[in-house]
Structures are given as structure tokens and as C-alpha cells.
C-alpha positions in Angstrom: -66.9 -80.8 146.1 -64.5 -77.9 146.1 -62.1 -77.1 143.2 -58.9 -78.5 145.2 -60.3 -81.7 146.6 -61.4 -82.8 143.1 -57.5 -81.8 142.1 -56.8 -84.1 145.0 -58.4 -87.0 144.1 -58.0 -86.7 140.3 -54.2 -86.6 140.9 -54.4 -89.7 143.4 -56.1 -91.5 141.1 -54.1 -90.5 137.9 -50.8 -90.9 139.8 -51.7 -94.4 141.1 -52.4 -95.0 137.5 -49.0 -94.2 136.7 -47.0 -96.1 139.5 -49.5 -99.3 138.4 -47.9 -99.2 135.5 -44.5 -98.4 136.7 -44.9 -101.8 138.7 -44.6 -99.8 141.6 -46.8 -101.2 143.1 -46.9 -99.9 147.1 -46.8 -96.7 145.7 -49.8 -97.1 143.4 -51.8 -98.5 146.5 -51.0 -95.8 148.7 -51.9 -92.9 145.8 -55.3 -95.1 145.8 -55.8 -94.7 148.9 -55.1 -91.0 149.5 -58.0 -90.5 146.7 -60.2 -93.3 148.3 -60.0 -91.2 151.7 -61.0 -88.0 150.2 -64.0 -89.1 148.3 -64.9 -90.9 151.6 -64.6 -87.7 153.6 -66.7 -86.0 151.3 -69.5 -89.0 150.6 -69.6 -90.7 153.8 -73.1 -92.1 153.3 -72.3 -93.6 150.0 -69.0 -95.0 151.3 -71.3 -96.4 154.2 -73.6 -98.4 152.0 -70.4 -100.0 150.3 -68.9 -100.7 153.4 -72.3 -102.4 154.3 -72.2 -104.5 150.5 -68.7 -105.5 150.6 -69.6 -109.2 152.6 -71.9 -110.0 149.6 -69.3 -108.9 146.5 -67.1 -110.9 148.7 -69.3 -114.6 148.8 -70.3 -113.6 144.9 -66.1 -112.9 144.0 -65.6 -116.5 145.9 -67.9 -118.3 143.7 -66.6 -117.3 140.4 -63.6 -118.2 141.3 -64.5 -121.5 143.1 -66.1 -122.1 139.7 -63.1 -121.0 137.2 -60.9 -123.5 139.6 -63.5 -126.4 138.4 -63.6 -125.7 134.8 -59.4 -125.6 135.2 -60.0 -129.0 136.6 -61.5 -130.2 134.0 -59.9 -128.8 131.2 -56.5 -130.2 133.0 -57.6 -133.5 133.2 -59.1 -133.7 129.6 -56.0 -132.3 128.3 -54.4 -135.2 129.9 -56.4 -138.1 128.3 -55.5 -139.1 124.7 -57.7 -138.8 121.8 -58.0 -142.6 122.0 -59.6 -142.7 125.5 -62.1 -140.1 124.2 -63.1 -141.8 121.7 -63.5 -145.2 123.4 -65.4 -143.1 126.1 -67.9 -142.1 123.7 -67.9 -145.4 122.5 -66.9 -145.4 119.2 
């Protein structure tokens, strides 16, 4: 990769960094994106074999959330419930 395109995308990336943080946040997207497209102009076969992964991160991303929305759930509804019912639950 030549000198100016690593500037390039060292600069995106730094700068989007920055305007994160700044809670500015189209900004920081659009910096992102500026780096993302270099490095995919230089490594298009690597950027290829993500494009080709990205249904499976998707279905595995969905899961872990399905599951943190059930153990939410459940802490919400046994945070609702007294010590009382707990206890006669268990059957003391």
C-alpha cells in the first residue's frame, strides 16, 4: 500500500474516532466509510470473503441478542416477585 493511501485511511479512521466522540455521529460514519473504501480498493479479495461471511455474523449477532432479551426477561420478572414468593416457591 503506498505512503499516501495509508495517510488516507489512518486519517479516516483517526478522524472518525474523533467525531465518535464529538457525538457527531454522521460525520464519524462517513470518515469510516472513506477509510473502509480505500482499504477495499486495495484488498478487494479480503473485502470479498467478508462480504461473503457477513449473513453468518449476522444469524450469530441475532442470537446473542435473542438470548440477552431472555435473561432480561427473567431477571425482570424475578425482580418483580417478593422475597416471600421465593421462598414459598422453594418451599420453605
Amino acid at each position: 500500500m503506498d505512503g499516501w493511501r495509508k495517510a488516507v485511511v489512518l486519517g479516516s479512521i483517526g478522524a472518525a474516532g474523533i467525531l465518535f466522540m464529538k457525538k457527531k455521529y454522521p460525520a464519524g460514519v462517513l470518515a469510516t466509510g472513506v477509510g473502509l473504501a480505500m482499504l477495499a480498493a486495495e484488498y478487494p479479495e479480503k473485502f470479498e470473503h467478508v462480504r461473503q461471511s457477513l449473513p453468518e455474523y449476522f444469524e450469530r449477532g441475532m442470537r446473542v441478542m435473542e438470548m440477552a432479551g431472555q435473561a432480561g426477561k427473567r431477571i425482570t420478572e424475578a425482580a418483580g416477585r417478593s422475597s416471600v414468593e421465593v421462598w414459598e416457591e422453594i418451599g420453605g
